[in-house]
C-alpha positions in Angstrom: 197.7 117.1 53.8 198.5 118.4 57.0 198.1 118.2 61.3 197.6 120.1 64.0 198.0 119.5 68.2 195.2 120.4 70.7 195.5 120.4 74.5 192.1 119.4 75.9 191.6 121.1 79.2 188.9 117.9 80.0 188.9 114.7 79.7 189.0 113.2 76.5 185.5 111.3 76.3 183.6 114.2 77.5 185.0 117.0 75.1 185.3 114.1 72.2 181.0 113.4 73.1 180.5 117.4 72.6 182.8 117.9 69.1 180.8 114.6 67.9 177.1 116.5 68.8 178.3 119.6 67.1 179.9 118.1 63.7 176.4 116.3 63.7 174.4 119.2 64.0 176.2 120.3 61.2 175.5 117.0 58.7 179.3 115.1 59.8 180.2 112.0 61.2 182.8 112.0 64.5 183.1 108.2 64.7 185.8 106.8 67.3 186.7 106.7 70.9 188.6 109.0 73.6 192.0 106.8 72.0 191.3 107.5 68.2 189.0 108.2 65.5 187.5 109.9 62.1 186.1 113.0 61.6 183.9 113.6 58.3 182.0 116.9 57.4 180.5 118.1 53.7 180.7 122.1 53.4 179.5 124.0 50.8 182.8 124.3 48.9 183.4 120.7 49.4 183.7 117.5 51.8 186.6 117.9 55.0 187.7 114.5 56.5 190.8 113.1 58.6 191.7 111.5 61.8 192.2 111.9 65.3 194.6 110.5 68.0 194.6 110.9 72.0 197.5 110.9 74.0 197.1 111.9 77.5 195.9 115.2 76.9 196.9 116.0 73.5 194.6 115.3 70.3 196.4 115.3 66.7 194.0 116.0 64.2 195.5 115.1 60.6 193.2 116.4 57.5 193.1 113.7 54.5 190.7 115.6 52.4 189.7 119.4 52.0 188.5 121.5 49.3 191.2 122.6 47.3 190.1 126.7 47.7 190.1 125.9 51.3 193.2 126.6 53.3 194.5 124.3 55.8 194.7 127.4 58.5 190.8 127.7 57.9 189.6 123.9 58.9 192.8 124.2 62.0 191.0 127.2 63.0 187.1 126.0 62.8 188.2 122.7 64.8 189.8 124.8 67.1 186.6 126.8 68.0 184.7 123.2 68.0 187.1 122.0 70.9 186.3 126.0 72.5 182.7 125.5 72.5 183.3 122.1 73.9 185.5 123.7 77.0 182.9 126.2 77.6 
């Protein structure tokens, strides 16, 4: 469906550990490691899922399932602000 880059500004494991409490405070699964991993989350207009890959410091987040109504910006943009909170 689509992908996206973020630069992590700490290491991998520790901002990876915070995005996994916050997707399960909100009902998802983050399963994986600071190399690779999944990222599942229900919303009310429908379940989100894809993957993740680490290299160095650069994740690639590639969506495999979204709500159709639900624009690819819109989940790019809410991971974003996951990996934000995370840097705080």
């Amino acid at each position: 469906m689509g992908s996206f880059a973020i630069e992590l500004s700490d290491e991998p494991s520790a901002m990876l550990e915070k995005v996994s409490a916050a997707v399960s405070s909100m009902g998802g699964k983050c399963e994986g490691d600071e190399s690779a991993g999944t990222i599942e989350l229900r919303t009310p207009m429908g379940p989100v899922g894809g993957t993740y890959a680490v290299s160095g410091r650069t994740m690639t987040m590639d969506i495999h399932k979204k709500p159709m109504m639900v624009p690819q910006s819109m989940i790019e943009q809410a991971v974003r602000q996951w990996f934000g909170a995370a840097q705080a």
